[in-house]
C-alpha positions in Angstrom: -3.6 61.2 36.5 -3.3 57.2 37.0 -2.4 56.1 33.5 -0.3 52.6 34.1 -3.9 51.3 36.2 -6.0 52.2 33.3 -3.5 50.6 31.1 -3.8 47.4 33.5 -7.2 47.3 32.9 -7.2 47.7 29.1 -4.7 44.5 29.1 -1.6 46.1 28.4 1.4 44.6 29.9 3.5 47.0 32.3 5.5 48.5 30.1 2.8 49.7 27.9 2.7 47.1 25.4 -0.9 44.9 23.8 -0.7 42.8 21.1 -3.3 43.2 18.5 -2.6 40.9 15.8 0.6 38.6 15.2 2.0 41.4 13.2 1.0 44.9 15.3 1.6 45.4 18.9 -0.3 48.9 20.3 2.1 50.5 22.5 1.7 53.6 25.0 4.9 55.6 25.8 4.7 55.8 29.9 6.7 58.8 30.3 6.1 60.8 27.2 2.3 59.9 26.5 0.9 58.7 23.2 0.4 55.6 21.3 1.8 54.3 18.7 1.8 50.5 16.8 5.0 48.0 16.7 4.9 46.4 13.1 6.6 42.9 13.5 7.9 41.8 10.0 9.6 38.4 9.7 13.0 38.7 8.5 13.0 42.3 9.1 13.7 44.8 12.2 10.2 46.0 13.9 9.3 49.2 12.5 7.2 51.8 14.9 4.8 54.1 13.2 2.5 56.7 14.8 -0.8 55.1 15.8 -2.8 57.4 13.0 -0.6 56.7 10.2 -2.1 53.0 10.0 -4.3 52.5 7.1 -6.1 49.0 7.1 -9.4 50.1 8.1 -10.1 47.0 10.8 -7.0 47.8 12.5 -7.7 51.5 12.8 -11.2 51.0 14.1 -9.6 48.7 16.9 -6.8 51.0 18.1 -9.4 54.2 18.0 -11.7 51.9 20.2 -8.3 50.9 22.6 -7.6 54.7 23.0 -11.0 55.7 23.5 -11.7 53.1 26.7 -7.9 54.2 27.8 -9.0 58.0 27.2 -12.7 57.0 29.3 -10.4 55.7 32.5 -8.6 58.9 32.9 -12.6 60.4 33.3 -10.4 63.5 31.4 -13.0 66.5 29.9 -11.5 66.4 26.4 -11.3 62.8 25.4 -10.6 63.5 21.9 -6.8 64.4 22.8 -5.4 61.5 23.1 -7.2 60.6 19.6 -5.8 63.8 18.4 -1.9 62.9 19.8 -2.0 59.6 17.7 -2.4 61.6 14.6 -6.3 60.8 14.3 -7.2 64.0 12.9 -10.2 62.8 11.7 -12.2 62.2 15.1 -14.6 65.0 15.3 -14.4 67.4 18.8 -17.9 67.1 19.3 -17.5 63.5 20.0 -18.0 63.1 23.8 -17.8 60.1 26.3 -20.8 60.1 28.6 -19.7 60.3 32.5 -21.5 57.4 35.2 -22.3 60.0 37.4 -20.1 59.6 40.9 -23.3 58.7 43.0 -24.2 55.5 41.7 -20.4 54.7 42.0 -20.1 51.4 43.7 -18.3 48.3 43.8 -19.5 44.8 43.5 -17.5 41.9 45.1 -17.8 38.4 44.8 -17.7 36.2 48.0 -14.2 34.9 48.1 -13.3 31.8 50.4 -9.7 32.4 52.1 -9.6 35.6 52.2 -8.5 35.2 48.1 -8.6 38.4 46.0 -12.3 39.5 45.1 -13.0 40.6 41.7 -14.3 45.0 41.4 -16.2 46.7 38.6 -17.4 49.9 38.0 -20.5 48.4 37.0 -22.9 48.6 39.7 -26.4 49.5 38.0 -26.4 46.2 36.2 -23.5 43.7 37.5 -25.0 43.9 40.9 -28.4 42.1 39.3 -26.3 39.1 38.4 -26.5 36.4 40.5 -22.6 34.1 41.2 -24.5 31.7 38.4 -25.3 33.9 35.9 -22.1 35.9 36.4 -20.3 32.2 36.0 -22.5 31.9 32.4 -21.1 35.1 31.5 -17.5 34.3 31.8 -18.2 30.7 30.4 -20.0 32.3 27.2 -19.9 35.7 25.6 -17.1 36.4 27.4 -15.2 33.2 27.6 -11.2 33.5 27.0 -10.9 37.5 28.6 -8.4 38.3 31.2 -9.7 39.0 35.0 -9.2 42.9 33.6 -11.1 42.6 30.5 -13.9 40.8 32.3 -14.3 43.5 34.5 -14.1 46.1 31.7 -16.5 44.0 30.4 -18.8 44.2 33.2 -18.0 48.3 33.4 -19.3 48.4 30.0 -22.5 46.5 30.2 -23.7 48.6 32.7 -22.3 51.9 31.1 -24.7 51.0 28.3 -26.9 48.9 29.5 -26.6 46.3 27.1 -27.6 42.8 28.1 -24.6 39.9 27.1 -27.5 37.3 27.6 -29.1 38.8 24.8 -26.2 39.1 23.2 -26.0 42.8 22.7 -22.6 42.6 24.0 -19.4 39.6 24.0 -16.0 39.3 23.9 -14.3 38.3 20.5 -11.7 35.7 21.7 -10.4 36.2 18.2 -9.8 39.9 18.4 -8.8 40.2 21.8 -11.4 42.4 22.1 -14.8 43.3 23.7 -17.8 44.1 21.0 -21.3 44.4 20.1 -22.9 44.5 17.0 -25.0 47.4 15.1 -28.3 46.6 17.1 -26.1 47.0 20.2 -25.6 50.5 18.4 -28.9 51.3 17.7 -30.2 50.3 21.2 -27.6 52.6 23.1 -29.1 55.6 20.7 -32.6 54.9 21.2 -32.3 55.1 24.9 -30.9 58.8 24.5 -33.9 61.5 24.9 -32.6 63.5 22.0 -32.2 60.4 19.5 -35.1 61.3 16.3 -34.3 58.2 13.5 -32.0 56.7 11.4 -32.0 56.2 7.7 -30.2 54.2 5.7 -30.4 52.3 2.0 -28.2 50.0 0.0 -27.2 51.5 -3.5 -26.4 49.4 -6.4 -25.6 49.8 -9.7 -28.2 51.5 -12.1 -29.8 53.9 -9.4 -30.0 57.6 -9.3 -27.8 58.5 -6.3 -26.7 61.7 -5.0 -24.7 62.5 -2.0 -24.0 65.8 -0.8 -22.0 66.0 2.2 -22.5 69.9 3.5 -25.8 69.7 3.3 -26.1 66.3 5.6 -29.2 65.1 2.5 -29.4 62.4 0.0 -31.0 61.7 -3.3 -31.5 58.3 -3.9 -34.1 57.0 -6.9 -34.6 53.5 -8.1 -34.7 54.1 -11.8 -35.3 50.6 -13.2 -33.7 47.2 -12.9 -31.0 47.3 -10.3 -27.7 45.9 -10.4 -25.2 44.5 -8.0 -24.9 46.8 -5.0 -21.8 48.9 -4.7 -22.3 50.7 -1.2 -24.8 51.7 1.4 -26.0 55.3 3.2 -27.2 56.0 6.6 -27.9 59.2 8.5 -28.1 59.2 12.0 -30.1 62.4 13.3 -30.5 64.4 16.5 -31.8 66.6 18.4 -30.0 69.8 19.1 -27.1 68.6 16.7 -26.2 68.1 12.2 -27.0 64.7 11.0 -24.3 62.8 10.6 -24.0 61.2 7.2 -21.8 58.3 5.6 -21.1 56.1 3.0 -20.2 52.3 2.9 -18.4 51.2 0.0 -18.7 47.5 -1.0 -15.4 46.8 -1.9 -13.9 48.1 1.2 -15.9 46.2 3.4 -17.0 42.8 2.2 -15.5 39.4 3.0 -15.4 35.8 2.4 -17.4 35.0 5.2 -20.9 33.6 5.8 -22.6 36.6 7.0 -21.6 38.4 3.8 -24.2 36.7 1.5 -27.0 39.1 3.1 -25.1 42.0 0.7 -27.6 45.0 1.5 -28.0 44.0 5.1 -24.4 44.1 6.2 -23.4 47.0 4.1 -26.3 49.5 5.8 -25.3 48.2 9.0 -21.6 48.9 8.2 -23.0 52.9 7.5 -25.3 53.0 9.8 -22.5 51.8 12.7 -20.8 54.5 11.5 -23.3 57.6 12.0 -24.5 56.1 15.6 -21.1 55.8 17.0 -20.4 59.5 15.6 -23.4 61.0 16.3 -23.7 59.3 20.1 -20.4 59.6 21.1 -20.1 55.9 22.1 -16.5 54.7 22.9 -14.9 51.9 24.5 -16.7 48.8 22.1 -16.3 48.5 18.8 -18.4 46.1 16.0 -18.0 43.8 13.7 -18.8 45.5 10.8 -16.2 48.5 11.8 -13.5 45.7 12.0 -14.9 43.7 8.8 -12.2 40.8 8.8 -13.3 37.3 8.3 -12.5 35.9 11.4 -14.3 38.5 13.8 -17.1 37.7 11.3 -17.3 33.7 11.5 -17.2 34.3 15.9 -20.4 36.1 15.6 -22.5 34.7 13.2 -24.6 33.3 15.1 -25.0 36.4 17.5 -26.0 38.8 14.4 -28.2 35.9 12.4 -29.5 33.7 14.5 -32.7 34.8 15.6 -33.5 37.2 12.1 
């Protein structure tokens, strides 16, 4: 098992350490295995906590994503166990990561003068359609400010799920150090599966006749008269051969003071509805921006998610 190159990749320095906000640091124990997150407090000593003890919901989402594109390197059968070693208990064991089968295994190579270092991915379905122009756009654009190994994880991933970064189905946040999409990105990986049969989903706000029950994977929801402020949103994501996954967004737990926020029931049913297709799909490696939800993450993509709606 070749852990420290997959940690290379991933952008963690050699001795197992990436920074994910001026306050955490995510940090994989070489010789023991396992992750856990450095909290840096100003006038105080660093404390280190197991990775699944951390509560804010942003910074969960991004060290789940950051363990599930280490976990996809080590091509390991059981992906959720490295999940499982951080404390995550929640991650479900059906969750699986979807395998590039070894065939169409290749590796593209830009022209280098000088015999200079050439750049590799494991992205050859879609990287090899790039022309040296468009591949320069890329790195000038959606995924200006990533390392040489995040640009090619970038690349890996785009192909992986064929998602298109001129459409803008898939970037790099310079803010969160991190490569995303958004909930259509989501959605499109789902559709392409055979076994993919719908998604529902519908804001709820105060005054209607709502009824969740979780077993069952069903819903009762009833506009009863003049609705009120919304307070949360409910998708299911549904197929074939498998339960529905079922969720619920609460308002309060995801909203921010940020521009893209003023479309209330929109971002709250994408919020649930990012939630059932990344459970139900098993998709891993790229988190969104409404699993993150901070303000910052927000204002970098506003103009990917609104522009053209």
């Amino acid at each position: 098992m070749q852990k420290l190159p997959a940690l290379s990749q991933l952008g963690f320095t050699k001795n197992g350490l990436k920074k994910l906000d001026e306050m955490h640091t995510l940090k994989y124990d070489i010789l023991n295995g396992g992750f856990s997150v450095i909290v840096n407090k100003p006038g105080e000593a660093d404390l280190t906590i197991k990775a699944g003890m951390v509560q804010d919901a942003g910074l969960k989402a991004r060290i789940v994503s950051e363990v599930e594109a280490f976990q996809s390197l080590l091509d390991e059968p059981e992906p959720e166990n490295e999940l499982k070693a951080c404390g995550f208990e929640d991650v479900e064991p059906e969750t699986k990561v979807v395998e590039v089968p070894a065939k169409k295994e290749t590796v593209w190579k830009k022209p280098q003068k000088n015999n200079s270092r050439a750049m590799s991915t494991r992205a050859p379905t879609r990287a090899t359609k790039f022309t040296d122009e468009q591949i320069t756009t890329i790195k000038n654009t959606v995924a200006k400010g990533a390392s040489q190994s995040e640009f090619e994880m970038f690349m890996y991933l785009c192909d992986r799920y064929q998602l298109d970064p001129f459409l803008k189905e898939i970037f790099y946040s310079s803010q969160m150090k991190t490569i995303m999409t958004s909930r259509d990105g989501y959605l499109k990986i789902a559709q392409r599966d055979p076994d993919y049969e719908g998604l529902q989903s519908m804001a709820v706000c105060e005054g209607d006749d709502f009824e969740l029950d979780v077993p069952n994977s069903t819903v009762k929801h009833k506009f009863t008269g003049k609705r009120g402020a919304v307070i949360g949103a409910w998708a299911i994501a549904y197929r074939k051969g498998r339960r529905p996954v079922i969720a619920y967004a609460d308002f309060k737990e995801y909203t921010k003071n940020s521009p893209v926020w003023n479309y209330k029931s929109a971002m709250i049913c994408k919020c649930a509805e990012t939630f059932v297709l990344k459970r139900q799909f098993g998709i891993s490696g790229l988190v969104t921006v409404e699993e993150i939800g901070t303000a910052n993450a927000d204002e970098e993509i506003y103009d990917a998610e609104f522009s053209e709606e």
